[in-house]
gemmi code that builds the backbone of each chain (N, CA, C; Angstrom):
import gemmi

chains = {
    "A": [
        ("UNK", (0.852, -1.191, 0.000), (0.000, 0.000, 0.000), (0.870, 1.215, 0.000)),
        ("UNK", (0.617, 1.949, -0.682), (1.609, 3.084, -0.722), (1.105, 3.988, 0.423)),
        ("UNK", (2.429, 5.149, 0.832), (2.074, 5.826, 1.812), (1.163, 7.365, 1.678)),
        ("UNK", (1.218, 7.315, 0.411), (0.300, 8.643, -0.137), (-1.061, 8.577, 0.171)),
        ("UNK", (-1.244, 7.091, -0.544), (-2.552, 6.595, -0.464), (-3.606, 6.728, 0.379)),
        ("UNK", (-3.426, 6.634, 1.508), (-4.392, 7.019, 2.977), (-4.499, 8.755, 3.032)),
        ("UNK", (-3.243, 9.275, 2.749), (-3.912, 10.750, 2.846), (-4.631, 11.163, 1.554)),
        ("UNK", (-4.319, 10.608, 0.948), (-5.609, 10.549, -0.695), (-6.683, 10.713, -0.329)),
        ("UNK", (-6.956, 9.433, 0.500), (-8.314, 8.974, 0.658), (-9.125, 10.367, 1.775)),
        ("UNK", (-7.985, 10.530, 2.779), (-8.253, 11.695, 3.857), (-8.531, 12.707, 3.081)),
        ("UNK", (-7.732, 13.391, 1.995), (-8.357, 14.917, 1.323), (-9.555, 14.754, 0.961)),
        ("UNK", (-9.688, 13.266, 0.366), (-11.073, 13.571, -0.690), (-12.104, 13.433, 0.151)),
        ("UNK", (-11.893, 12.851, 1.512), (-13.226, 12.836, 2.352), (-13.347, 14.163, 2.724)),
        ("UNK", (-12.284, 15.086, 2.622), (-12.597, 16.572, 3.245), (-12.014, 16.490, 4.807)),
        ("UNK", (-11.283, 15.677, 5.602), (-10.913, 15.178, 6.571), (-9.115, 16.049, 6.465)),
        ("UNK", (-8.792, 15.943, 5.741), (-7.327, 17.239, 5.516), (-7.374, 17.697, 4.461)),
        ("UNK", (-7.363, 19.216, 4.472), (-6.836, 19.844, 3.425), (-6.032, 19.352, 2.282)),
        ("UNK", (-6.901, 19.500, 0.848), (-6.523, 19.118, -0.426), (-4.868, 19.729, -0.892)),
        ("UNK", (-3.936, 18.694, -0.669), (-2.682, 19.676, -1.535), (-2.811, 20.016, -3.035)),
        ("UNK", (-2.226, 21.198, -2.784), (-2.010, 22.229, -4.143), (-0.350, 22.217, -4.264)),
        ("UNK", (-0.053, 21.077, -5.315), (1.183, 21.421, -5.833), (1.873, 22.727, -6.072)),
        ("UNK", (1.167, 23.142, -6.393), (1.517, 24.825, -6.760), (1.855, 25.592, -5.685)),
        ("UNK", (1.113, 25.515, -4.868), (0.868, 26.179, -3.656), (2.553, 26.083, -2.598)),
        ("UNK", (2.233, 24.049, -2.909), (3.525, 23.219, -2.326), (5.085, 23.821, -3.089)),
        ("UNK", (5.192, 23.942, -4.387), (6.275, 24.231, -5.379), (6.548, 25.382, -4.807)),
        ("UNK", (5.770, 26.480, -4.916), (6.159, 28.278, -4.744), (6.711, 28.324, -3.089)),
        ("UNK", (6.030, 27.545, -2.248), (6.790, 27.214, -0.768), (8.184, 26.873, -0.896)),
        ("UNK", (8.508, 25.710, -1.236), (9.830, 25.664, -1.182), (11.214, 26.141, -2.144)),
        ("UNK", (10.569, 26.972, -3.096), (10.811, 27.758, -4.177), (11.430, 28.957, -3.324)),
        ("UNK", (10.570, 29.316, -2.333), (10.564, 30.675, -1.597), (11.294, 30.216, -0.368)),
        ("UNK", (11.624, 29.235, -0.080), (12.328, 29.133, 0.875), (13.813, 29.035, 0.601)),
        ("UNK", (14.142, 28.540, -0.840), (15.206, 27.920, -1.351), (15.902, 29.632, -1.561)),
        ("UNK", (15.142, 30.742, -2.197), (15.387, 32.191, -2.448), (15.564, 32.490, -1.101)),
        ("UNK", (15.269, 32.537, 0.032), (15.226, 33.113, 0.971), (17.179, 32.915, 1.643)),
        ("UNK", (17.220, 31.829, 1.434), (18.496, 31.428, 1.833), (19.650, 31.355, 0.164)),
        ("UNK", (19.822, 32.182, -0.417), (20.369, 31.982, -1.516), (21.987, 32.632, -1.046)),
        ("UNK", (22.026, 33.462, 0.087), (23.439, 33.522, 0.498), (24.023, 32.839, 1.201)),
        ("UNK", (23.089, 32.062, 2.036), (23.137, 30.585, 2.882), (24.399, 29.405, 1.817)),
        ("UNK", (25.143, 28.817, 2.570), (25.273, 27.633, 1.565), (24.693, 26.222, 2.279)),
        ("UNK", (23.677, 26.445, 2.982), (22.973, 25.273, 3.079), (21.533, 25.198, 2.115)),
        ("UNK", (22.004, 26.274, 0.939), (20.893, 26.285, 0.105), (21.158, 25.530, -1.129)),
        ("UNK", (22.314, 25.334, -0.858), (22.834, 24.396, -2.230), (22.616, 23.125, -1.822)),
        ("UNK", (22.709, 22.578, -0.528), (22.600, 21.093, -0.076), (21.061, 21.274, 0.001)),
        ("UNK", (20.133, 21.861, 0.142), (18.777, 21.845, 0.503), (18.195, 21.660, -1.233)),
        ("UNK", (18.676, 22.674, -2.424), (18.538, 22.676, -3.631), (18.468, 21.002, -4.288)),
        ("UNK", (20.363, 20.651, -3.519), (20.289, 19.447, -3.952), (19.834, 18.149, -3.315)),
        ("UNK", (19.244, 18.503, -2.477), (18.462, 17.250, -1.394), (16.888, 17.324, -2.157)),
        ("UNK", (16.198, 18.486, -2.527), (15.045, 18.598, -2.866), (15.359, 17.442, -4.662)),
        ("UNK", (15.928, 17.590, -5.225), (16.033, 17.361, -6.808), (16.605, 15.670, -6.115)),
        ("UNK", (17.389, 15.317, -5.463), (17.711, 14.287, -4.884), (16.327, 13.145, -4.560)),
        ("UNK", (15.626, 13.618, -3.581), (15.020, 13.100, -3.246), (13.506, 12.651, -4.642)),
        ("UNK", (13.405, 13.824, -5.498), (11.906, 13.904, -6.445), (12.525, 12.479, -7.296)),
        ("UNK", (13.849, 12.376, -7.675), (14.651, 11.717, -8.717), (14.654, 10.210, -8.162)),
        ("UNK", (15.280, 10.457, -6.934), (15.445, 8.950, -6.758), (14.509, 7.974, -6.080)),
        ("UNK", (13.201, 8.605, -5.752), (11.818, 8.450, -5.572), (11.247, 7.534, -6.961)),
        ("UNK", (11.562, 8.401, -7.869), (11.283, 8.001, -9.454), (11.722, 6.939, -9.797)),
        ("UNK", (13.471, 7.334, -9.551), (14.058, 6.549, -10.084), (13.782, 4.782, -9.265)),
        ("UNK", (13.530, 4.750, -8.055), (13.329, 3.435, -7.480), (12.135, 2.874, -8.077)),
        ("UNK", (10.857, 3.631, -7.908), (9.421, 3.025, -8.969), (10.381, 2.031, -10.138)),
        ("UNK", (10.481, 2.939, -11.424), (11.005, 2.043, -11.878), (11.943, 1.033, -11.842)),
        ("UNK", (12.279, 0.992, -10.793), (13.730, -0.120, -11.186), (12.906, -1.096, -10.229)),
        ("UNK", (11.590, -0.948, -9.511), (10.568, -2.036, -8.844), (9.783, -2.407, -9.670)),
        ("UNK", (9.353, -1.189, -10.940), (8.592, -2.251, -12.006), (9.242, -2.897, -12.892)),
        ("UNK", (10.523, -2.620, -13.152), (11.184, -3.446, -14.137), (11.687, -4.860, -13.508)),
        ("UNK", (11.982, -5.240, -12.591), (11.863, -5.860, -11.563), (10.524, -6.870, -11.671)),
        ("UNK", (10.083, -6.434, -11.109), (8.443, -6.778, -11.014), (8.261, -7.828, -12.247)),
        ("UNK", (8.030, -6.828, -13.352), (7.979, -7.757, -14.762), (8.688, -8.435, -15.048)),
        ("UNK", (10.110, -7.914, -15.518), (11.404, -8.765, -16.214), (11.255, -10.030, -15.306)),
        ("UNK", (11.244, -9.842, -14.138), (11.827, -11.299, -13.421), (10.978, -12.498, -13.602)),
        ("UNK", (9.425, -12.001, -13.463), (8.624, -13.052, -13.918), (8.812, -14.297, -14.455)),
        ("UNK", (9.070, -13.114, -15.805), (9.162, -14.204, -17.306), (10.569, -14.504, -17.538)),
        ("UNK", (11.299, -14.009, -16.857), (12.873, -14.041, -17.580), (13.304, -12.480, -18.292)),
        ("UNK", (12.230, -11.709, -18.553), (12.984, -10.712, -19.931), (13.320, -9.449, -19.194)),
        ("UNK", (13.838, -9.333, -18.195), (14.542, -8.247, -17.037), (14.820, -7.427, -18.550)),
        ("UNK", (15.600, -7.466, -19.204), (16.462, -6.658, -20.384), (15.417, -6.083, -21.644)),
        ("UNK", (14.288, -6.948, -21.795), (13.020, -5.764, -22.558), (12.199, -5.336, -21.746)),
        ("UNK", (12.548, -5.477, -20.186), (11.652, -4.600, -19.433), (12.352, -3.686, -19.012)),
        ("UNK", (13.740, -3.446, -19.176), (14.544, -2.342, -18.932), (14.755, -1.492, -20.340)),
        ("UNK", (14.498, -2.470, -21.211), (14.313, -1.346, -22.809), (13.204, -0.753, -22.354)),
        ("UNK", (11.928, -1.124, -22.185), (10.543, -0.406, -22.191), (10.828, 0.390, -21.579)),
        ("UNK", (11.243, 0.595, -20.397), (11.192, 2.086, -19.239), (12.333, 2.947, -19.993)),
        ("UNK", (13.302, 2.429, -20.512), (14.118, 3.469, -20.907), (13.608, 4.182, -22.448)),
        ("UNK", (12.488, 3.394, -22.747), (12.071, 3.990, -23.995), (10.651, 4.841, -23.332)),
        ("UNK", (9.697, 4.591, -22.368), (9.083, 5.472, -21.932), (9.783, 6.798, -21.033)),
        ("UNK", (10.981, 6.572, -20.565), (11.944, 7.738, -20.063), (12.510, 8.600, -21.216)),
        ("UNK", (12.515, 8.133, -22.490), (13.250, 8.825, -23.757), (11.937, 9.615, -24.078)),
        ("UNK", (10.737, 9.121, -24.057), (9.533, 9.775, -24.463), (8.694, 10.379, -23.455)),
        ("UNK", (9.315, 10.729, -22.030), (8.323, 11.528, -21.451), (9.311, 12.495, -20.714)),
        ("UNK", (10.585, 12.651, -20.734), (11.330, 13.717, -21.008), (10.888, 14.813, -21.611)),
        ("UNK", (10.895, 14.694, -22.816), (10.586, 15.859, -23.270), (8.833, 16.172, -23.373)),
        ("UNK", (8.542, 15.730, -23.381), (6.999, 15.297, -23.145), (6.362, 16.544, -21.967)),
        ("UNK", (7.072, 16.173, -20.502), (6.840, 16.491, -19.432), (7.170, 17.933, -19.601)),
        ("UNK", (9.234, 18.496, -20.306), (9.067, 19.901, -20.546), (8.049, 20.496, -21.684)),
        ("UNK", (7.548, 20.199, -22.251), (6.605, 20.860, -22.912), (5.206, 21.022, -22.441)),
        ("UNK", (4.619, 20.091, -21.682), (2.941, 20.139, -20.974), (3.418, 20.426, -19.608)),
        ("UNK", (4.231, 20.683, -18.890), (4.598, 20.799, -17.428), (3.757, 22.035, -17.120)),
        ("UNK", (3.542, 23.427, -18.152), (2.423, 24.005, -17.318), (0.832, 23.670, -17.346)),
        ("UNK", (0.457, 22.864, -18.257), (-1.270, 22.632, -18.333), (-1.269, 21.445, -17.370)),
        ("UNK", (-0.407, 20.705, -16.965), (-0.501, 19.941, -15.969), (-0.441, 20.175, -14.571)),
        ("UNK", (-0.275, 21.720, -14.212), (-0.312, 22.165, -12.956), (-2.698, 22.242, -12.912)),
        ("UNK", (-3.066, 21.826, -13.818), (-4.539, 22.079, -13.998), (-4.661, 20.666, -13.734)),
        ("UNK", (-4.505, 19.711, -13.683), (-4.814, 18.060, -13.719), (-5.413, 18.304, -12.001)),
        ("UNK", (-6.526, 17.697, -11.277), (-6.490, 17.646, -10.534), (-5.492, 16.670, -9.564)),
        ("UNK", (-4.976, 17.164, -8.972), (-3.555, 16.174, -8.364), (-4.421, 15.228, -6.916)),
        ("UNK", (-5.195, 15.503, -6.091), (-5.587, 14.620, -5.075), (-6.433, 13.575, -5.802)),
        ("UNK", (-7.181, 13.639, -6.887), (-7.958, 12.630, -7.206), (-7.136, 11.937, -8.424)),
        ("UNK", (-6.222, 12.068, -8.958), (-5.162, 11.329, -9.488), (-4.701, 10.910, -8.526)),
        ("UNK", (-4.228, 10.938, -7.512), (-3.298, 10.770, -6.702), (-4.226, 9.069, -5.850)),
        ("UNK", (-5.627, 9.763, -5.744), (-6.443, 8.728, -5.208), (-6.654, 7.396, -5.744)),
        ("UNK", (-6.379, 8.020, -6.945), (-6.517, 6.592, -8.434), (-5.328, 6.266, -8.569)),
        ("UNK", (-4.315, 6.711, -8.682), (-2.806, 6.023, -8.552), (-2.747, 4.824, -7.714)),
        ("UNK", (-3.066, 5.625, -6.277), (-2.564, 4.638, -5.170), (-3.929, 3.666, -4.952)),
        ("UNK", (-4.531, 3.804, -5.452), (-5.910, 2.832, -5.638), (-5.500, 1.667, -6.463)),
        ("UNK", (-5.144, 2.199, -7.669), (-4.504, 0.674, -8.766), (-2.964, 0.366, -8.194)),
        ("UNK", (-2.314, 1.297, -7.158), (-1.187, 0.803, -7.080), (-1.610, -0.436, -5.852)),
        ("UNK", (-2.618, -0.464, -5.099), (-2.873, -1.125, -4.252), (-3.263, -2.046, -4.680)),
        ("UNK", (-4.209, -2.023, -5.651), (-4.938, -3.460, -5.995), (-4.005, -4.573, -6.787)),
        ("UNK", (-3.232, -3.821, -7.600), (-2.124, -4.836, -8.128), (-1.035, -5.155, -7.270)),
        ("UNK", (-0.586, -4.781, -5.936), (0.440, -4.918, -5.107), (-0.113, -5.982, -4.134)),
        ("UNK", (-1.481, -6.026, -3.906), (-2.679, -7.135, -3.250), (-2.440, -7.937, -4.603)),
        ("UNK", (-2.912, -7.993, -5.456), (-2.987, -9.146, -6.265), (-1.912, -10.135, -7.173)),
        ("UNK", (-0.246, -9.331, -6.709), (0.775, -10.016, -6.885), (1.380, -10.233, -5.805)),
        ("UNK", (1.177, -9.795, -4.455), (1.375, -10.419, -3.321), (0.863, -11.759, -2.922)),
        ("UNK", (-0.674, -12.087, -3.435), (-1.556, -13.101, -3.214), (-1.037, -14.020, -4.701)),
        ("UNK", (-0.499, -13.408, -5.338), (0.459, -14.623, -6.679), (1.314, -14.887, -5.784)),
        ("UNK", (2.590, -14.219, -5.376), (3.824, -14.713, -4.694), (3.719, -15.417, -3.759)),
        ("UNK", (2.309, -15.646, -3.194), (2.130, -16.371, -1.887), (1.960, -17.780, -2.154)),
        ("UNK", (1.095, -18.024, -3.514), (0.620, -18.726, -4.228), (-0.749, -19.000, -4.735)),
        ("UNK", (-1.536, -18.316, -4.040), (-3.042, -17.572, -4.431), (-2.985, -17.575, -6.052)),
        ("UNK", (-3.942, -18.951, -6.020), (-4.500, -18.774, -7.327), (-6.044, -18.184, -7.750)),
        ("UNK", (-5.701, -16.444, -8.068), (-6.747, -15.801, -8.087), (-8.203, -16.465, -9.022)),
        ("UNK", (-8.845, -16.178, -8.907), (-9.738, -17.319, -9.683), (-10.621, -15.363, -11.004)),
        ("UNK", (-10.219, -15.974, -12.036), (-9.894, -15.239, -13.160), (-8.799, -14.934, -13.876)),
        ("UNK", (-7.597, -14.779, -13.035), (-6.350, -14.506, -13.173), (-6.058, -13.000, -13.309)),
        ("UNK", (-5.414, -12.763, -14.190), (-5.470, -11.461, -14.780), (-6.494, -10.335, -14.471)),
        ("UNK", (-7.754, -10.528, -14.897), (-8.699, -9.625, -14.784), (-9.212, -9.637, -13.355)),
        ("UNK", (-8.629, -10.474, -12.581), (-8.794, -10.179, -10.552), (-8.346, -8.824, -9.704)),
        ("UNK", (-7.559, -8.471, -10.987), (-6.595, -7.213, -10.597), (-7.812, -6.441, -10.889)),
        ("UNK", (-8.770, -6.124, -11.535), (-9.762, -5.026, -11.676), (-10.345, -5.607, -10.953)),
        ("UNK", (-10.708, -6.412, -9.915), (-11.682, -6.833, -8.854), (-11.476, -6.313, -7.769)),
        ("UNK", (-10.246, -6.137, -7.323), (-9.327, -5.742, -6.138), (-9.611, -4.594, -6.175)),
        ("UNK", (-9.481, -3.157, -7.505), (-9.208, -2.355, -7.608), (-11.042, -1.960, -7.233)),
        ("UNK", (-11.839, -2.626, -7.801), (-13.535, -2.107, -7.480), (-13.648, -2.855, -5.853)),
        ("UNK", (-12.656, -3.745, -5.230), (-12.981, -4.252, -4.106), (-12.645, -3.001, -2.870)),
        ("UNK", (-11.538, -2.768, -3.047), (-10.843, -1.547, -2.959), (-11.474, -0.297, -2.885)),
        ("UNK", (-11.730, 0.186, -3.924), (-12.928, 1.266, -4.515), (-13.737, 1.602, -3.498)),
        ("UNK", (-15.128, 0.059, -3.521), (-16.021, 0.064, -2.585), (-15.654, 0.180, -0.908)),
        ("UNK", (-14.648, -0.215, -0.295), (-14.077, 0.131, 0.866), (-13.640, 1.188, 1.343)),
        ("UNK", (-13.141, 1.666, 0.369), (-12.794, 3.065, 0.482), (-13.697, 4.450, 0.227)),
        ("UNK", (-14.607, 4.055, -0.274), (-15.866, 4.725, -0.847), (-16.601, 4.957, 0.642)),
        ("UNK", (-16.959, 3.916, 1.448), (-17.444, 4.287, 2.756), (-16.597, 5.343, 3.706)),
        ("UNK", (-15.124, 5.383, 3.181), (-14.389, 6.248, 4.583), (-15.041, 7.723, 4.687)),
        ("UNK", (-14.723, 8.239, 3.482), (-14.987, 9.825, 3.092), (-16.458, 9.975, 3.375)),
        ("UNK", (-17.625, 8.829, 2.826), (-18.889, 9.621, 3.627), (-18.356, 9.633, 5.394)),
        ("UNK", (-18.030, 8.839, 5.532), (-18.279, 8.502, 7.358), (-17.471, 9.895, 7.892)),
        ("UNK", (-16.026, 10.296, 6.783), (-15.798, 11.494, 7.530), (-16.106, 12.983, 7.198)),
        ("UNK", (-17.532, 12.299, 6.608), (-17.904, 13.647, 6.279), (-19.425, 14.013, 7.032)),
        ("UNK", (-19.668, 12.815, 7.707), (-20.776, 12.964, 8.284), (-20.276, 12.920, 10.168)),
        ("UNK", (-18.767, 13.017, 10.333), (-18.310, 13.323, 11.455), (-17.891, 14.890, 11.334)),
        ("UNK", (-17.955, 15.319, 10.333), (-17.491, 16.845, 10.044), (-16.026, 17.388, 10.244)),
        ("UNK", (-15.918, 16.387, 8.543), (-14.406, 16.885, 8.570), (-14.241, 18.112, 7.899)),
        ("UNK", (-13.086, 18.528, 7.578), (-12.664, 19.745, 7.079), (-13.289, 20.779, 5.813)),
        ("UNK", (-14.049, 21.517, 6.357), (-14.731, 22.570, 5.565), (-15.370, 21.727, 4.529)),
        ("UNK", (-16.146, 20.589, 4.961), (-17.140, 19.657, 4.329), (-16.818, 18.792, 3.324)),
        ("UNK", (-15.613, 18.556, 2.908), (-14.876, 18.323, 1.794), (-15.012, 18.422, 0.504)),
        ("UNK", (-14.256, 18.851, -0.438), (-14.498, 19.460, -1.582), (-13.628, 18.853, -2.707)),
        ("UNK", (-14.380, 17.949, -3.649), (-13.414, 17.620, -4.875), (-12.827, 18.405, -5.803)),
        ("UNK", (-11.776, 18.762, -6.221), (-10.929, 18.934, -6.997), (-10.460, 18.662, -8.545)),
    ],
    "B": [
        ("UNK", (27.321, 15.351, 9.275), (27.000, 14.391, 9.621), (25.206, 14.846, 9.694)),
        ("UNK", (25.266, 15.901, 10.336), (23.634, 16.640, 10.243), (22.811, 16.463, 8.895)),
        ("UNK", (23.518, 16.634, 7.946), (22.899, 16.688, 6.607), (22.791, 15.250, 6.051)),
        ("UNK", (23.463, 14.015, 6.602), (23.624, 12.690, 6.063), (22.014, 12.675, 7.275)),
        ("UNK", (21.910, 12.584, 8.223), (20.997, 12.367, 8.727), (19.773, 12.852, 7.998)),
        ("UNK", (19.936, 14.196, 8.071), (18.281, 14.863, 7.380), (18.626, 13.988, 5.662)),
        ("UNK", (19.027, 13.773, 5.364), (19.389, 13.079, 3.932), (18.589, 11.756, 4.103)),
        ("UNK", (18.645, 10.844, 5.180), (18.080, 9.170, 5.420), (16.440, 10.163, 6.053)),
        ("UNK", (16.682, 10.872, 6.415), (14.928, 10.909, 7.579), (14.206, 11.642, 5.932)),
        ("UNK", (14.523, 11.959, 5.061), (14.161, 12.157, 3.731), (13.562, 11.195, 3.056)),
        ("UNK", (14.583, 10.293, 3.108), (14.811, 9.313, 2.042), (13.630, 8.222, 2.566)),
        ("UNK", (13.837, 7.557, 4.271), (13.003, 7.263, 5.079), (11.436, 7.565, 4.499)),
        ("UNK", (11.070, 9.053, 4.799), (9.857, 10.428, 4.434), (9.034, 9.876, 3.269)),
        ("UNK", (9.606, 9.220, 2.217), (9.187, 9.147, 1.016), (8.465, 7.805, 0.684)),
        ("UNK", (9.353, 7.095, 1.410), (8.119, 5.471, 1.374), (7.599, 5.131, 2.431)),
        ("UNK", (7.826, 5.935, 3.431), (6.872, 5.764, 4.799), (5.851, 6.932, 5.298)),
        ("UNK", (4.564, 7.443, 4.826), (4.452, 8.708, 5.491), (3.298, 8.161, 6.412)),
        ("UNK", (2.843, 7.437, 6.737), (1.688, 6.953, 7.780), (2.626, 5.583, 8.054)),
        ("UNK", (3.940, 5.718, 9.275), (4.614, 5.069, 10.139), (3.308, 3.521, 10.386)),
        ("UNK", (2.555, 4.208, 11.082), (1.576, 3.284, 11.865), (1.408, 1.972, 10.610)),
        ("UNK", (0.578, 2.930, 9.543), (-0.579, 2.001, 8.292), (0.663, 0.837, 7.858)),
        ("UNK", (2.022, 1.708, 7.429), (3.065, 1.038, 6.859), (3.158, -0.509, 7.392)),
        ("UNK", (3.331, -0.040, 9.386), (4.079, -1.492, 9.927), (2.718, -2.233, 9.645)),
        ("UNK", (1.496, -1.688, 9.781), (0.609, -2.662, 9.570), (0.392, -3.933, 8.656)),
        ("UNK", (0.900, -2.944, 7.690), (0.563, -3.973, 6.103), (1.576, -4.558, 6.455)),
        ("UNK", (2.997, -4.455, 6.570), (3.730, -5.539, 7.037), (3.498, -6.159, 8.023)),
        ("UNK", (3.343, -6.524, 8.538), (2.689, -7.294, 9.626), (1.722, -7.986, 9.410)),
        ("UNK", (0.741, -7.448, 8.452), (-0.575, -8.476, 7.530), (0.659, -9.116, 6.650)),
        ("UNK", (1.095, -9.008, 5.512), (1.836, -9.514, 4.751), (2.634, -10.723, 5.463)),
        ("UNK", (3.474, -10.386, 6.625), (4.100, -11.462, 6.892), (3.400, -12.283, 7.635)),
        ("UNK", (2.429, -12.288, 8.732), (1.233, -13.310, 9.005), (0.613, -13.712, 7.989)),
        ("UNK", (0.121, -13.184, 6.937), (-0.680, -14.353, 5.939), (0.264, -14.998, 5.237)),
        ("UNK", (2.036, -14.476, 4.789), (2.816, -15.461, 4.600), (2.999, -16.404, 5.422)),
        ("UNK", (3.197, -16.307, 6.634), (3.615, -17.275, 7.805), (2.463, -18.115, 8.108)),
        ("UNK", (0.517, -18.118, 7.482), (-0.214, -18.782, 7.697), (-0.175, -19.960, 6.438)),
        ("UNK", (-0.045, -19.302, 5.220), (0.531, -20.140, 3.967), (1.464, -20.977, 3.855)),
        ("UNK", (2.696, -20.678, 4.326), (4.188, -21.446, 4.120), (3.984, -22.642, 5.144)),
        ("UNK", (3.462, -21.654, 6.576), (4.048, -22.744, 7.919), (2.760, -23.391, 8.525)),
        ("UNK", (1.419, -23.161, 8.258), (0.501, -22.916, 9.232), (-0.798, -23.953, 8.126)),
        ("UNK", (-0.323, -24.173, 6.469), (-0.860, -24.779, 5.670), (-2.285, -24.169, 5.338)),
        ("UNK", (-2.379, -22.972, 5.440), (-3.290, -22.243, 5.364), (-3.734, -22.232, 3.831)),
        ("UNK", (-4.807, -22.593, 3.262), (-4.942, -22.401, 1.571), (-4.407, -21.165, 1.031)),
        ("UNK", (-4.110, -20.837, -0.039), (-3.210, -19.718, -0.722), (-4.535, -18.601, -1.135)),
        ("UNK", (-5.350, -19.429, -1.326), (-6.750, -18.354, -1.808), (-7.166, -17.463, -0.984)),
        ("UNK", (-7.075, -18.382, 0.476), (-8.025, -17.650, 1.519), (-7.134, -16.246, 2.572)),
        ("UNK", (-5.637, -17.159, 2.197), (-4.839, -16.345, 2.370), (-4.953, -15.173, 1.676)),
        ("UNK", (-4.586, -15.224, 0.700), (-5.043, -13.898, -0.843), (-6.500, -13.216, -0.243)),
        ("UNK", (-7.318, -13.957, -0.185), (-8.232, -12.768, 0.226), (-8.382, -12.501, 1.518)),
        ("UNK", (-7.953, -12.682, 3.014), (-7.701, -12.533, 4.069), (-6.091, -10.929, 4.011)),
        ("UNK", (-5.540, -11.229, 2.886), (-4.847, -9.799, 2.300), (-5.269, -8.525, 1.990)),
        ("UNK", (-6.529, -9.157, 1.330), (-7.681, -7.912, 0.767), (-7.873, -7.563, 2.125)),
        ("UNK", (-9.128, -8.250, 2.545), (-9.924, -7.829, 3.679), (-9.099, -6.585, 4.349)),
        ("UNK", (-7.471, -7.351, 4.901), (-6.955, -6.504, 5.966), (-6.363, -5.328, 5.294)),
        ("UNK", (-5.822, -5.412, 4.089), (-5.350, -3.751, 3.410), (-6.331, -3.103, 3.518)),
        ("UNK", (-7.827, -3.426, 3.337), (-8.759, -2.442, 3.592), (-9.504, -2.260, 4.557)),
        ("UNK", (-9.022, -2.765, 5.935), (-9.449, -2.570, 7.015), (-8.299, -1.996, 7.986)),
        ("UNK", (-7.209, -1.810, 7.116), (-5.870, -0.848, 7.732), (-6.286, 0.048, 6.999)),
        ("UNK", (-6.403, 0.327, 5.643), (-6.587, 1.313, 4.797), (-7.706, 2.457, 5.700)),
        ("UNK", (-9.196, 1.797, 6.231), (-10.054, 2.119, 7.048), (-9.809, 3.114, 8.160)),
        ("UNK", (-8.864, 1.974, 9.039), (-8.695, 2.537, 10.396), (-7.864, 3.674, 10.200)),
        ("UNK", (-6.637, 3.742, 9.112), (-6.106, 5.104, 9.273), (-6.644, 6.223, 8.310)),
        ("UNK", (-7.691, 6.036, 8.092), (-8.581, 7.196, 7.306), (-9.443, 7.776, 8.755)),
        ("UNK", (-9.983, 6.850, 9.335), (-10.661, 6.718, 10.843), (-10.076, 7.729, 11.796)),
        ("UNK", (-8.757, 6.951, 11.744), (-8.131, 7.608, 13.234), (-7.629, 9.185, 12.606)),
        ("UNK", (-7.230, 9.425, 11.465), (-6.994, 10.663, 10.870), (-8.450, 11.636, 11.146)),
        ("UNK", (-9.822, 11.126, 10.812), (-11.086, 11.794, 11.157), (-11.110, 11.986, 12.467)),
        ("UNK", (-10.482, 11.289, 13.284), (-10.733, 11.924, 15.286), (-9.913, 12.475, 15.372)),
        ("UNK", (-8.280, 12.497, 14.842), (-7.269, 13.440, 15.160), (-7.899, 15.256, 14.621)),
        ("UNK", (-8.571, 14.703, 13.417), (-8.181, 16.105, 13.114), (-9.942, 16.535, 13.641)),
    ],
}
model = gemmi.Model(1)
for chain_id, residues in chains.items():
    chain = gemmi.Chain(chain_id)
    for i, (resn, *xyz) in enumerate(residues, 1):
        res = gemmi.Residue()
        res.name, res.seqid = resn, gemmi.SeqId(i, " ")
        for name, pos in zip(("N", "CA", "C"), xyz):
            atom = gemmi.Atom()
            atom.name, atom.element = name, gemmi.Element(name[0])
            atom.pos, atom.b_iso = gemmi.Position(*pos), 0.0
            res.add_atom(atom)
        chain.add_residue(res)
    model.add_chain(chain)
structure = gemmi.Structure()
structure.add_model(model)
structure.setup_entities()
């Protein structure tokens, strides 16, 4: 289960305040300026770019992992990411501002929603759980999931969470 | 040595941010392994005794986040 995931679920019930990337970016943007005669602004500069990168960089080297080892083909599952890394490079500098418009908590909710249901449903492979469908169990998990999580946000919204909660 | 520290409580920051939910799922994970391997527990019921509890950890710390705050 990823660790985003639960506060996902918390914004969208209205239970904590929805993050605003933007909001988040210009913060430590302004903090990084604030200290620019500092030289703990260069280790803070490079701890911030440190940390976004090798965050990234571990995902993939767990899905290439993940796949390659399966079947044996570790080496066309390390072509694929390095060919989706060749194509969303430049990708990312060109749409990086209409994507500050994507809503980010309810992506964020659906990320860690399918990241859960497939991390449940190859955990229950590795165990030896033979899912009964196979393949398409992984969209079962993800609506099993769904529906469980679907009850939190009414319940904390009928305990009166945060300024009634508001989708994004 | 200050900055190698804030460097790991970072690094730490990024795949752990709900401490509690984290040890949980481990702790489900390695009991329904340890009911499968050692305990001859069926693999199915195991698999879905996985579900159940990711979303009844998933629950409680959506829960306990609604009384904190």
């Amino acid at each position: 289960m990823t660790g985003g995931f639960a506060p996902s679920c918390q914004s969208l019930g209205g239970v904590i305040a929805l993050r605003d990337e933007d909001i988040a970016f210009s913060k430590e943007t302004a903090a990084l300026q604030k200290q620019t005669d500092d030289r703990r602004a260069d280790y803070l500069a490079g701890l911030a770019s440190f940390k976004a990168v090798l965050l990234e960089g571990a995902e993939v080297v767990f899905i290439v992992i993940a796949i390659g080892t399966a079947h044996g083909r570790t080496f066309y599952a390390g072509l694929g990411a390095l060919a989706a890394f060749i194509l969303i490079a430049p990708t990312g500098l060109i749409v990086h501002r209409p994507l500050v418009r994507v809503p980010e908590n309810a992506l964020k909710f659906i990320v860690g929603l399918m990241l859960t249901s497939f991390g449940i449903f190859w955990t229950g492979e590795g165990i030896g759980a033979d899912w009964p469908g196979a393949d398409p169990r992984a969209a079962c998990n993800f609506r099993d999931d769904r529906g469980g999580i679907a009850c939190c946000p009414l319940d904390a919204r009928r305990r009166g969470g945060v300024d009634g909660g508001s989708y994004r | 040595m200050k900055f190698i520290r804030l460097a790991i409580k970072e690094i730490i920051g990024m795949f752990v941010d709900d401490g509690s939910l984290a040890l949980l799922a481990v702790i489900l994970v390695a009991a329904v392994t340890v009911g499968v391997k050692l305990l001859s527990l069926p693999p199915l019921v195991g698999g879905i005794l996985l579900l159940a509890g990711c979303i009844a950890i998933l629950a409680w710390s959506v829960r306990r986040a609604t009384l904190r705050h």
